[in-house]
DOPA-925214 format. One record per residue (C-alpha): residue in one letter; residue number from 1; x negated, y negated, z. Coordinates in Angstrom, 1 decimal. Layout:
residues N
+------+-----+--------+--------+--------+
: code : pos :      u :      v :      w :
+------+-----+--------+--------+--------+
:    A : NUM :      X :      Y :      Z :
...
+------+-----+--------+--------+--------+
This chain:
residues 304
+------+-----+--------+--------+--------+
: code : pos :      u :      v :      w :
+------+-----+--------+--------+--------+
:    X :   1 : -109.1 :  -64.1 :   82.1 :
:    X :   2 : -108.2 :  -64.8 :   78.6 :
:    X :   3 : -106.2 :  -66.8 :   76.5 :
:    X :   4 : -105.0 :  -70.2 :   76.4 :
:    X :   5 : -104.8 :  -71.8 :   80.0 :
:    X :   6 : -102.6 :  -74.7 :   80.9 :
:    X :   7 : -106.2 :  -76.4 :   82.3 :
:    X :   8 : -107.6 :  -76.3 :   78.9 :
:    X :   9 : -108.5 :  -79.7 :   76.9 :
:    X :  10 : -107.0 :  -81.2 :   74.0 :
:    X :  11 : -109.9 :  -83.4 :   74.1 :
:    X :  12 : -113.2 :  -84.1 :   75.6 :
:    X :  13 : -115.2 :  -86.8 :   76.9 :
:    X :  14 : -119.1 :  -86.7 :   77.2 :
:    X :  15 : -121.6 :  -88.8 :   78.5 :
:    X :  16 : -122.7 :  -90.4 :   75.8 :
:    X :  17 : -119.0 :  -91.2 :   74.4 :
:    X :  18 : -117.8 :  -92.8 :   78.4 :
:    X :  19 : -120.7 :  -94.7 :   78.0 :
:    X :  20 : -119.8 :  -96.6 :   74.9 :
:    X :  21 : -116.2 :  -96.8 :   75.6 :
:    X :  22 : -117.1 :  -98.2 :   79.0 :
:    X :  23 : -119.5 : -100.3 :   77.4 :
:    X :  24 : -117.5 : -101.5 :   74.7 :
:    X :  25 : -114.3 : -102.6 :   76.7 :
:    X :  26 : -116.4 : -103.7 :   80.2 :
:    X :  27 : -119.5 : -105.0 :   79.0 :
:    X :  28 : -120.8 : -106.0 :   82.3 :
:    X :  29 : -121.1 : -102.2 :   82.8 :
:    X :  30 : -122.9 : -101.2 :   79.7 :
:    X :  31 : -126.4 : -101.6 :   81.6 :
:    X :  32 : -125.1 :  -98.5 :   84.3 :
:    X :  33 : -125.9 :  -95.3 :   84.3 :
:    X :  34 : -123.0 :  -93.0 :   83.2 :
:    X :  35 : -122.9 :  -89.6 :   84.7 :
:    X :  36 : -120.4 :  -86.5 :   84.5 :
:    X :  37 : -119.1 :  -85.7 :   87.9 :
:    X :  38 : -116.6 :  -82.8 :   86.9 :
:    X :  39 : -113.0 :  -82.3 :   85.9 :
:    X :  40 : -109.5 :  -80.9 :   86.8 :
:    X :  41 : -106.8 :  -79.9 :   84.7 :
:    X :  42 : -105.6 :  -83.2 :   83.2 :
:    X :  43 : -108.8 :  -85.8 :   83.7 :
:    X :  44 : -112.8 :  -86.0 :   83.5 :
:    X :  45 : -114.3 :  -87.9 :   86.1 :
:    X :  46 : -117.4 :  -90.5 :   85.6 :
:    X :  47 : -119.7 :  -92.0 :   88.2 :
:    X :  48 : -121.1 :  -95.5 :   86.6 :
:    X :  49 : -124.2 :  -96.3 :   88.5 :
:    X :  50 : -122.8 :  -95.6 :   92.3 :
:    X :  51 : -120.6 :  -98.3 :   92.3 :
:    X :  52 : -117.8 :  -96.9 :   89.9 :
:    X :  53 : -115.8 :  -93.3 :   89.0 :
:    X :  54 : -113.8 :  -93.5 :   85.6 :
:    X :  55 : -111.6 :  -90.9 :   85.1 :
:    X :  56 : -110.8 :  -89.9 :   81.3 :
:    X :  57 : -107.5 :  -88.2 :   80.3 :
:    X :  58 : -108.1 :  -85.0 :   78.8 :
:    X :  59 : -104.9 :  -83.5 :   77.7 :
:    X :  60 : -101.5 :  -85.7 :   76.6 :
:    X :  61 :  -99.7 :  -85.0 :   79.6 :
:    X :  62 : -102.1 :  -86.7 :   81.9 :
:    X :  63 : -101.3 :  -90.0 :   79.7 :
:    X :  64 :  -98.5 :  -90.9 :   81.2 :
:    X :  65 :  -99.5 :  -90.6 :   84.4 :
:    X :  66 : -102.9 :  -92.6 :   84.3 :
:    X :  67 : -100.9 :  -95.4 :   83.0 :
:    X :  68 :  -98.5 :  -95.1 :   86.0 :
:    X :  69 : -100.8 :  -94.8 :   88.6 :
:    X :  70 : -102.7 :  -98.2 :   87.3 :
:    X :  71 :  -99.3 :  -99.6 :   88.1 :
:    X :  72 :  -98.5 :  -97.8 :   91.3 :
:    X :  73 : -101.3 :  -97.3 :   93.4 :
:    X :  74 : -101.8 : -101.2 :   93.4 :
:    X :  75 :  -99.0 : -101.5 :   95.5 :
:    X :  76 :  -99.6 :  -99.0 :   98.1 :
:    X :  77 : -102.4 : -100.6 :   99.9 :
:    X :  78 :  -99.2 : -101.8 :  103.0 :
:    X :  79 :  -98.7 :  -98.2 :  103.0 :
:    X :  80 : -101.9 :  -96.1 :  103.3 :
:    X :  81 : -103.7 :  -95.5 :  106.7 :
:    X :  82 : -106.7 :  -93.3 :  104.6 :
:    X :  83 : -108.7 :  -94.6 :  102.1 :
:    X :  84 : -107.9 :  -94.0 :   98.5 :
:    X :  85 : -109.4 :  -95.5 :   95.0 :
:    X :  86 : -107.4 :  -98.6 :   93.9 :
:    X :  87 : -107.9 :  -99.0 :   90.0 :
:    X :  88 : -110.4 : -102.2 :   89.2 :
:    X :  89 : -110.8 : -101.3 :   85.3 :
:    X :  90 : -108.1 : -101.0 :   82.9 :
:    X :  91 : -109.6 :  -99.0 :   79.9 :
:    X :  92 : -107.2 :  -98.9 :   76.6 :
:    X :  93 : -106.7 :  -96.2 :   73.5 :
:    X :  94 : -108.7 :  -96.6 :   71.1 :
:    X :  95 : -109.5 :  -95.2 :   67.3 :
:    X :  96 : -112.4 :  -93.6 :   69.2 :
:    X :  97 : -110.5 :  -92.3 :   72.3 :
:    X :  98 : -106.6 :  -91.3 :   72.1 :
:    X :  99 : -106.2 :  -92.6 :   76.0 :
:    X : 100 : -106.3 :  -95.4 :   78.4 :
:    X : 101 : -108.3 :  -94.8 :   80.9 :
:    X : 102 : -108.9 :  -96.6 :   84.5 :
:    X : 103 : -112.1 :  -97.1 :   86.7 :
:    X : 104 : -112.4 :  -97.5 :   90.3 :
:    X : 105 : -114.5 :  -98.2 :   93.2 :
:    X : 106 : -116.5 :  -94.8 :   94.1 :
:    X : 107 : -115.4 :  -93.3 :   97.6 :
:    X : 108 : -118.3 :  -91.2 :   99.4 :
:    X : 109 : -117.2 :  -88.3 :  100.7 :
:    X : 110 : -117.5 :  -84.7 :  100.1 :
:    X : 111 : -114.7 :  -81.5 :   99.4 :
:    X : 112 : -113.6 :  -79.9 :  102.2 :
:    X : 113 : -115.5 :  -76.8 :  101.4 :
:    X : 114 : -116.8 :  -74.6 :  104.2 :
:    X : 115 : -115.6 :  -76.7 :  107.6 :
:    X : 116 : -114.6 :  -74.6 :  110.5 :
:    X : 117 : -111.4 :  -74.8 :  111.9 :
:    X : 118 : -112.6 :  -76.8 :  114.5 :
:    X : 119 : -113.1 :  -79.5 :  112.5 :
:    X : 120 : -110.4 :  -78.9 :  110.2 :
:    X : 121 : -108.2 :  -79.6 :  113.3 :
:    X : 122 : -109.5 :  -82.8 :  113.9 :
:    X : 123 : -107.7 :  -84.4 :  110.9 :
:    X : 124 : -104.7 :  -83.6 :  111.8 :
:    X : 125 : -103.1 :  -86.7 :  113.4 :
:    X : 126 : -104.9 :  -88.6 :  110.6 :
:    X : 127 : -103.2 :  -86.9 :  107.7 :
:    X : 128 : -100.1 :  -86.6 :  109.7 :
:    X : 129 : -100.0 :  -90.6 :  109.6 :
:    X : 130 : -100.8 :  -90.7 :  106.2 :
:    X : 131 :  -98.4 :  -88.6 :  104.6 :
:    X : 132 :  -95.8 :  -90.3 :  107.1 :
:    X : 133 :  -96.7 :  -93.7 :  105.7 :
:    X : 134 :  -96.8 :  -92.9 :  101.8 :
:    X : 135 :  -93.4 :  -90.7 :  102.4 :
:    X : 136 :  -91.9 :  -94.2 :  103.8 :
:    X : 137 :  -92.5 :  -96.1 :  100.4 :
:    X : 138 :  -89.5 :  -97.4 :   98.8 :
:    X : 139 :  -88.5 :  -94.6 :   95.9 :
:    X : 140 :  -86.9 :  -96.7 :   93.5 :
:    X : 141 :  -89.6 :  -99.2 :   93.5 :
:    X : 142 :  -91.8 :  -95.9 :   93.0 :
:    X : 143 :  -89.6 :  -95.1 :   90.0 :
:    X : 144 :  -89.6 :  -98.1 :   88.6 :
:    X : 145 :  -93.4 :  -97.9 :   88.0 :
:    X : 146 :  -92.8 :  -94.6 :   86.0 :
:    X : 147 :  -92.9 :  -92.0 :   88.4 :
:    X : 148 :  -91.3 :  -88.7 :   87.6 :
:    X : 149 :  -88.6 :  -87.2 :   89.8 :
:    X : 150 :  -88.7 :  -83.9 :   90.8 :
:    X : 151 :  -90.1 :  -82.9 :   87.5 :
:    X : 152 :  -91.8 :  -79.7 :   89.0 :
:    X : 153 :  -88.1 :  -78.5 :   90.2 :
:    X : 154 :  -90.4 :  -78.1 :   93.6 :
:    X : 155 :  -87.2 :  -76.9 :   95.2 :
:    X : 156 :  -86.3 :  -73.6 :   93.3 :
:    X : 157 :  -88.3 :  -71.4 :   95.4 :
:    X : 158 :  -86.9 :  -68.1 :   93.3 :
:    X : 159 :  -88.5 :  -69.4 :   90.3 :
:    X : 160 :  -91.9 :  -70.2 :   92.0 :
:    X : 161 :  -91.6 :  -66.6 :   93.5 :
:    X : 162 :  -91.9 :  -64.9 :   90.6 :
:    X : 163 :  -94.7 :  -67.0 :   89.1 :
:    X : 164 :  -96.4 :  -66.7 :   92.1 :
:    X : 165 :  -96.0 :  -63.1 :   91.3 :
:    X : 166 :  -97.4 :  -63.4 :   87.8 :
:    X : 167 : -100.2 :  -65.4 :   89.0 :
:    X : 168 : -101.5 :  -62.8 :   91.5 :
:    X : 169 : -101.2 :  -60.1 :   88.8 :
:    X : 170 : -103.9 :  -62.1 :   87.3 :
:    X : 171 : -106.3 :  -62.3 :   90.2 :
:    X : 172 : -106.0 :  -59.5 :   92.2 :
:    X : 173 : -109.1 :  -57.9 :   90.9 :
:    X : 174 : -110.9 :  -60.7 :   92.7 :
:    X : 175 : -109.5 :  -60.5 :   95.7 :
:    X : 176 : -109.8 :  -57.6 :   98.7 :
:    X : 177 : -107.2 :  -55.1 :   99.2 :
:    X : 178 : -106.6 :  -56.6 :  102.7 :
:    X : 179 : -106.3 :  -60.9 :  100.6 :
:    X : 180 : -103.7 :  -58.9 :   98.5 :
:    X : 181 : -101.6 :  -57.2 :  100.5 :
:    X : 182 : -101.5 :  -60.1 :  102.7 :
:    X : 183 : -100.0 :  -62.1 :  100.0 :
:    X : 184 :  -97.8 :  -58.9 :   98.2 :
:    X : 185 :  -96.1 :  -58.6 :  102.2 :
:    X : 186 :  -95.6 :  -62.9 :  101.9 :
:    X : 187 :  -93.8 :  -62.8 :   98.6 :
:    X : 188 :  -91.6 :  -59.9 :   99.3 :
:    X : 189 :  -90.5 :  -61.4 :  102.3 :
:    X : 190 :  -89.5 :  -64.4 :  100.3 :
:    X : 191 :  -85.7 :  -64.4 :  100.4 :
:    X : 192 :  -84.2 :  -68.3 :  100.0 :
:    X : 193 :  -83.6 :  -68.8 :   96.7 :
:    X : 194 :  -83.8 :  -72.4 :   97.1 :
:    X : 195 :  -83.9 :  -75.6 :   99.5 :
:    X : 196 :  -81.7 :  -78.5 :   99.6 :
:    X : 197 :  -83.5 :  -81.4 :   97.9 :
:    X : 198 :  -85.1 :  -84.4 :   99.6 :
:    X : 199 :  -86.4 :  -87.5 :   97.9 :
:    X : 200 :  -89.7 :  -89.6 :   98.9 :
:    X : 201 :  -92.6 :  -90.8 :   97.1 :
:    X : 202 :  -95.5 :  -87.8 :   97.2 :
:    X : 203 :  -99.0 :  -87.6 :   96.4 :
:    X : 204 :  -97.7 :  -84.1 :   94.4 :
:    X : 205 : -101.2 :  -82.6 :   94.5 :
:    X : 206 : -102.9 :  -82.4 :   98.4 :
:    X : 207 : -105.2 :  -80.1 :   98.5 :
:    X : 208 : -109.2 :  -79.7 :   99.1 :
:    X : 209 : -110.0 :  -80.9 :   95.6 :
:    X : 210 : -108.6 :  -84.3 :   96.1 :
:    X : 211 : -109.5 :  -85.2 :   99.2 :
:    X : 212 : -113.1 :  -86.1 :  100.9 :
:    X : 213 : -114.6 :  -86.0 :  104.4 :
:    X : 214 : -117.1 :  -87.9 :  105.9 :
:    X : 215 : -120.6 :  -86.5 :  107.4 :
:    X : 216 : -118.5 :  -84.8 :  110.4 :
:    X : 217 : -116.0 :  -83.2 :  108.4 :
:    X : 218 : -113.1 :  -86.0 :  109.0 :
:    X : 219 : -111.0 :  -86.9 :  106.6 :
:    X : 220 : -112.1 :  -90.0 :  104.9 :
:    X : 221 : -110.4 :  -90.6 :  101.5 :
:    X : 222 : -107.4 :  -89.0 :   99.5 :
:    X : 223 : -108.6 :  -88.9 :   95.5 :
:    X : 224 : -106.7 :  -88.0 :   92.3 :
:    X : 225 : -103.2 :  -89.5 :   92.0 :
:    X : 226 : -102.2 :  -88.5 :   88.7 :
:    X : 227 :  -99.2 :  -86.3 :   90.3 :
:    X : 228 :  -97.6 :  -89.3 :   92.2 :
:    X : 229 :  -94.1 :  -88.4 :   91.7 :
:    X : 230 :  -90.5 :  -88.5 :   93.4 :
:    X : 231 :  -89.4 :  -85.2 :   95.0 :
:    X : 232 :  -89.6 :  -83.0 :   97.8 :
:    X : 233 :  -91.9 :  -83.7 :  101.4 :
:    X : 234 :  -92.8 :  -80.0 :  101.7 :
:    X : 235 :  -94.8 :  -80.4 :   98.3 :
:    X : 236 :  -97.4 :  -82.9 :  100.5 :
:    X : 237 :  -96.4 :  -81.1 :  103.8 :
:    X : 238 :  -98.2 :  -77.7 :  102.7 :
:    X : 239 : -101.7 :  -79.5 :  103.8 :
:    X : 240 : -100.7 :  -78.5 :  107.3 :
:    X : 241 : -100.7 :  -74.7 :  105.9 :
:    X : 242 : -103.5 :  -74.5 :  103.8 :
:    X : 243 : -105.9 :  -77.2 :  105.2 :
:    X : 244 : -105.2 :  -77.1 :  109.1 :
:    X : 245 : -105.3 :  -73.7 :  111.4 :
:    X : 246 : -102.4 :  -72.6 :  113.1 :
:    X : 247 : -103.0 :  -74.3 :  116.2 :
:    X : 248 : -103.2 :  -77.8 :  114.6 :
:    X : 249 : -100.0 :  -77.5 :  113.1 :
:    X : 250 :  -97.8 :  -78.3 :  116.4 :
:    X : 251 :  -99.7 :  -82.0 :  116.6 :
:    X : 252 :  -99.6 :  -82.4 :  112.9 :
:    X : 253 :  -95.8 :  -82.3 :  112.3 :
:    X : 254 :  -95.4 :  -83.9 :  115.9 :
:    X : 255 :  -97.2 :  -87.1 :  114.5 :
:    X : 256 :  -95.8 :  -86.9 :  110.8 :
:    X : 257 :  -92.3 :  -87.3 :  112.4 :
:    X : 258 :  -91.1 :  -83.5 :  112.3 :
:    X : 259 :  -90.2 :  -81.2 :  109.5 :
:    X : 260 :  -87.1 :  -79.0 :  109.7 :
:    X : 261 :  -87.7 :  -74.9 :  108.9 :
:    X : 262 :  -86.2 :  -75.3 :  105.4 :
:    X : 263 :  -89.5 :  -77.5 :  104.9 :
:    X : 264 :  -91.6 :  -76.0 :  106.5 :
:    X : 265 :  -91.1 :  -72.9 :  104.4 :
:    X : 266 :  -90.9 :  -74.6 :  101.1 :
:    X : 267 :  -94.5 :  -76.0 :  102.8 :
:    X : 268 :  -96.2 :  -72.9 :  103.3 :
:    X : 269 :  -95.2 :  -71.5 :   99.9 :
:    X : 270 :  -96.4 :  -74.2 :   97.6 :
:    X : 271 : -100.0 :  -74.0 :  100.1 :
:    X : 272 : -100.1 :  -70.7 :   98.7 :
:    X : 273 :  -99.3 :  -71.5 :   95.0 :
:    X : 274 : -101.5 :  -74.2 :   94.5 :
:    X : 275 : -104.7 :  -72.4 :   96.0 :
:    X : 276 : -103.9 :  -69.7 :   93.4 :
:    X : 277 : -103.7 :  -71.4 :   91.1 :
:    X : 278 : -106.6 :  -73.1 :   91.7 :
:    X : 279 : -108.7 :  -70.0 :   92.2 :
:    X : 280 : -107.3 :  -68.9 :   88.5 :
:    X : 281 : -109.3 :  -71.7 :   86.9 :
:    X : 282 : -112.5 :  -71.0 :   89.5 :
:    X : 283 : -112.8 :  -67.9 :   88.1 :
:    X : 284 : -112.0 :  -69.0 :   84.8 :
:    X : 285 : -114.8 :  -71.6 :   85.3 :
:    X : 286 : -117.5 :  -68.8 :   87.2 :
:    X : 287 : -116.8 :  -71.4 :   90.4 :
:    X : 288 : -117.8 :  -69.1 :   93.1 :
:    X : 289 : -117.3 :  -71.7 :   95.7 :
:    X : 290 : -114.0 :  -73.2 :   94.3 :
:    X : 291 : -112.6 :  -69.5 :   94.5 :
:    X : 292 : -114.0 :  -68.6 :   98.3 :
:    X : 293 : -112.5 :  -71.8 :   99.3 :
:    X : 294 : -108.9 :  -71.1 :   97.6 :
:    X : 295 : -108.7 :  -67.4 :   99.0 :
:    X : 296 : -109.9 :  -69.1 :  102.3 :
:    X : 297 : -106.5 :  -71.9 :  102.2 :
:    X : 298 : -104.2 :  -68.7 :  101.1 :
:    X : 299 : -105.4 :  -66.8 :  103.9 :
:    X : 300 : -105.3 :  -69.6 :  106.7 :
:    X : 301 : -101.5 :  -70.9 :  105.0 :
:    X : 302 : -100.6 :  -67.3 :  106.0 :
:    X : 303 : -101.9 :  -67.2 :  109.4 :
:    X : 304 : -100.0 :  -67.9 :  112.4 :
+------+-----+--------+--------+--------+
């Protein structure tokens, strides 16, 4: 597609350069094997032997947030009903590396690539409970531990309209007529402007990237916490869109608590925002699979 991309590195991390940093500050890992296991748009993710994943900052915004989350997500083990990676190394910058850096306990689990509905569906309670828990976490002791609040202005739907807009303009040529329209006939019936704010503590990034299932396609771990912030529920909320089918909705706000319609529509449009975006970098990448599965969550967050 062209041009700079807000995904792109300021810096990189290889093999070779994790393993002496590792090795340097935690010496007790040096012996391990150190291999790449990919990257998103702010870190680079290590396994060490198969006991460990390091994650790596890769651009300066993503500082901040690794440093929060090794003071954070410590304390939200009362709080979480679905696995997640607690930090157990504390990496610091260095004249080698401009970043701290954290390592955890490795979670098995696969993406949630290619699952039926059926199965899809069988999560929802789960996740429900989850995002009912972390939502219930005290927001000034959140903020106190760095977290942004409502940084992403999650609820000026206008503006994200018309990104949304630009963002389709730039990947329509990989989509089908029938994918386009379908999301041309959801933006232009986009009227609100904006919703009234709401404050609780969010994950501020669910989708299939950060999350894992087990062998039957359960949920079984929730991964990537670098967008823990302060803002609105819907920004979690649009998993019920783009991850669950229609018919799994009714349980899934049922056990979460409910969710009024302002919500629910802020909801469905950030489950189609973040797929696109995410299929803008698939294709960027040549991820065939990353992009079938984001036009798969657009399509199913704008099913009924």
């Amino acid at each position: 597609m062209g041009g700079t991309n807000v995904w792109d590195a300021e810096w990189e991390v290889n093999e070779e350069q994790a393993r002496t940093l590792i090795g340097r500050q935690f010496p007790q890992l040096s012996s391990k094997q150190v291999k790449r296991l990919g990257w998103g748009w702010d870190n680079t993710v290590f396994l060490i032997g198969d006991e460990y994943v390091f994650r790596f900052p890769r651009r300066t915004i993503a500082v901040g947030s690794i440093r929060m989350e090794g003071k954070l997500l410590p304390k939200l083990e009362a709080y979480i009903t679905i696995p997640y990676p607690k930090p157990l190394f504390y990496g610091e910058a260095s004249d080698e590396y401009p970043a701290p850096f954290l390592g955890y306990a490795y979670m098995p689990g696969d993406f949630p690539i290619g699952l039926t509905e059926e199965r899809r569906a069988l999560s929802a309670e789960a996740l429900a409970k989850f995002l009912r828990r972390l939502h219930e976490f005290p927001v000034q002791a959140a903020l106190k531990c760095g977290v942004q609040q409502d940084h992403r202005n999650l609820t000026d739907i206008a503006s994200r309209k018309v990104k949304l807009e630009g963002f389709l303009s730039k990947v329509v040529e990989h989509l089908s007529p029938e994918e386009s329209g379908v999301i041309e006939a959801y933006i232009s019936r986009l009227q609100k402007d904006r919703v009234e704010p709401v404050n609780v503590l969010l994950h501020g990034d669910l989708h299939f990237k950060n999350m894992l299932v087990n062998e039957n396609g359960i949920v079984s771990g929730i991964i990537d916490w670098g967008d823990l912030s302060v803002g609105h529920p819907a920004c979690d909320l649009s998993v019920a869109y783009s991850f669950f089918p229609p018919y799994a909705r009714g349980v899934f706000f049922e056990t979460y608590g409910g969710a009024d319609e302002e919500t629910k529509l802020l909801a469905r449009l950030i489950a189609v925002y973040i797929p696109i975006l995410i299929l803008m970098q698939a294709v960027d990448d040549g991820n065939e699979d990353i992009a079938a599965e984001a036009k798969s969550n657009i399509m199913r967050a704008l099913s009924d």
